[in-house]
C-alpha positions as CSV (number, residue, x, y, z in Angstrom):
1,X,-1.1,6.7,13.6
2,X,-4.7,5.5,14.0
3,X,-3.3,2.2,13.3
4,X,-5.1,-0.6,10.8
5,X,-8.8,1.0,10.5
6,X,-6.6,4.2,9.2
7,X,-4.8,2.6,7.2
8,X,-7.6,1.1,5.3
9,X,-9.4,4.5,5.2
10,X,-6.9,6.1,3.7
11,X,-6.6,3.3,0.9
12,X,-9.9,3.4,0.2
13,X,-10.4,7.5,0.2
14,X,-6.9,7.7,-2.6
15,X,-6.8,4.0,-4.8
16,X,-8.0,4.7,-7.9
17,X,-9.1,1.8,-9.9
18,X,-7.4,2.3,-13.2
19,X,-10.0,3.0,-16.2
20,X,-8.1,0.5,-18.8
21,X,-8.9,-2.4,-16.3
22,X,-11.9,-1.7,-15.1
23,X,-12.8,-1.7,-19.4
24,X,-11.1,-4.6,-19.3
25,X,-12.4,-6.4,-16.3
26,X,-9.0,-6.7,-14.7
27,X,-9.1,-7.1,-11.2
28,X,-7.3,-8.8,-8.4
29,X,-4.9,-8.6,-5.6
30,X,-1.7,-6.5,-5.5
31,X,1.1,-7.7,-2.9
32,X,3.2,-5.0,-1.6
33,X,6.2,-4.6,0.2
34,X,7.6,-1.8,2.0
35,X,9.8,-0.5,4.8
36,X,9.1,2.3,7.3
37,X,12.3,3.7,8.3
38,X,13.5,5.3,12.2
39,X,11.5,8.4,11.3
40,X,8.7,6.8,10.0
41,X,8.6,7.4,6.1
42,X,8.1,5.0,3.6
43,X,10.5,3.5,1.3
44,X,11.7,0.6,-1.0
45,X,7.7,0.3,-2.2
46,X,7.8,-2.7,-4.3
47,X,5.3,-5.3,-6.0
48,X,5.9,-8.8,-4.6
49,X,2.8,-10.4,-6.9
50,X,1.2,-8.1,-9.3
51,X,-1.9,-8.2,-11.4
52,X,-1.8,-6.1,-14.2
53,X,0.9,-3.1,-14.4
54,X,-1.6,-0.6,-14.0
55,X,-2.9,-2.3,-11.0
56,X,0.5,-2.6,-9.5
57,X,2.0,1.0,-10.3
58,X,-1.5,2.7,-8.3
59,X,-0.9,0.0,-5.2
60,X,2.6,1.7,-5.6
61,X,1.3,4.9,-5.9
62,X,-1.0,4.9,-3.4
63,X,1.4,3.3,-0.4
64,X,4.4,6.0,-1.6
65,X,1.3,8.6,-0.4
66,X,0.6,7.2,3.1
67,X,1.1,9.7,5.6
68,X,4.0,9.1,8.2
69,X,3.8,5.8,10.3
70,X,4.9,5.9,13.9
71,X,8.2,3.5,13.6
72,X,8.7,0.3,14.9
73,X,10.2,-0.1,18.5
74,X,12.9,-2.6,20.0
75,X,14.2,-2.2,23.5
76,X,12.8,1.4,23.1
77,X,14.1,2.3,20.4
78,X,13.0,3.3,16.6
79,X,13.5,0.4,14.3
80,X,13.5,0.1,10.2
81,X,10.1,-2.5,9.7
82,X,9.4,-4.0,6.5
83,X,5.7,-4.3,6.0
84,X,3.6,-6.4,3.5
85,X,0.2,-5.2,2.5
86,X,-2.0,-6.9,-0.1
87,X,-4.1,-3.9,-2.2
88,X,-7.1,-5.4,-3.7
89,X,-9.0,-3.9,-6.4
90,X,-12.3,-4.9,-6.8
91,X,-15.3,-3.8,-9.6
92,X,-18.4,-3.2,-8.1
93,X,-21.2,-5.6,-9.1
C-alpha cells in the first residue's frame, strides 16, 4: 500500500547503516530477492549480490520488516510475486 514512494520511505525511516562499515568505509548495493505471498506477507528474503555481510543481513532485516504488501493479481485473483529490490547504502559526504 502507498506503492514505490512508500516503499522507499519506509527503507529510509528503518536501514540502519551498520557502524563496523561505515568505520570501515564499506558501502555499496545490496540485491534482494523476495516473494509476497496470496495474503501479502513476505517471505524467502534472500541476498542475490551482497556487499559486505553486515550490509546484506540489515537489507535482510529491513525487507523481513516491511509492512503487508497488497498481493499480486491474475485474472482477479491473488498471486505469489517474487520481487527484486536493490538496498543501497550510502555514507554521507
Amino acid at each position: 500500500p502507498g506503492g514505490p514512494d512508500a516503499m522507499m520511505k519506509f527503507l529510509k525511516e528503518n536501514l540502519k547503516f551498520p557502524s563496523i562499515c561505515a568505520e570501515n568505509g564499506i558501502q555499496g548495493r545490496v540485491v534482494v530477492s523476495f516473494v509476497v505471498n496470496k495474503n501479502g506477507s513476505i517471505e524467502q528474503v534472500e541476498v542475490l549480490s551482497g556487499v559486505h555481510e553486515r550490509l546484506d543481513a540489515e537489507a535482510v532485516r529491513v525487507v523481513k520488516l516491511m509492512p503487508t504488501w497488497t498481493p499480486g493479481q491474475m485474472q482477479g485473483h491473488a498471486v505469489r510475486t517474487k520481487f527484486i529490490l536493490p538496498v543501497t547504502f550510502r555514507m554521507a559526504n
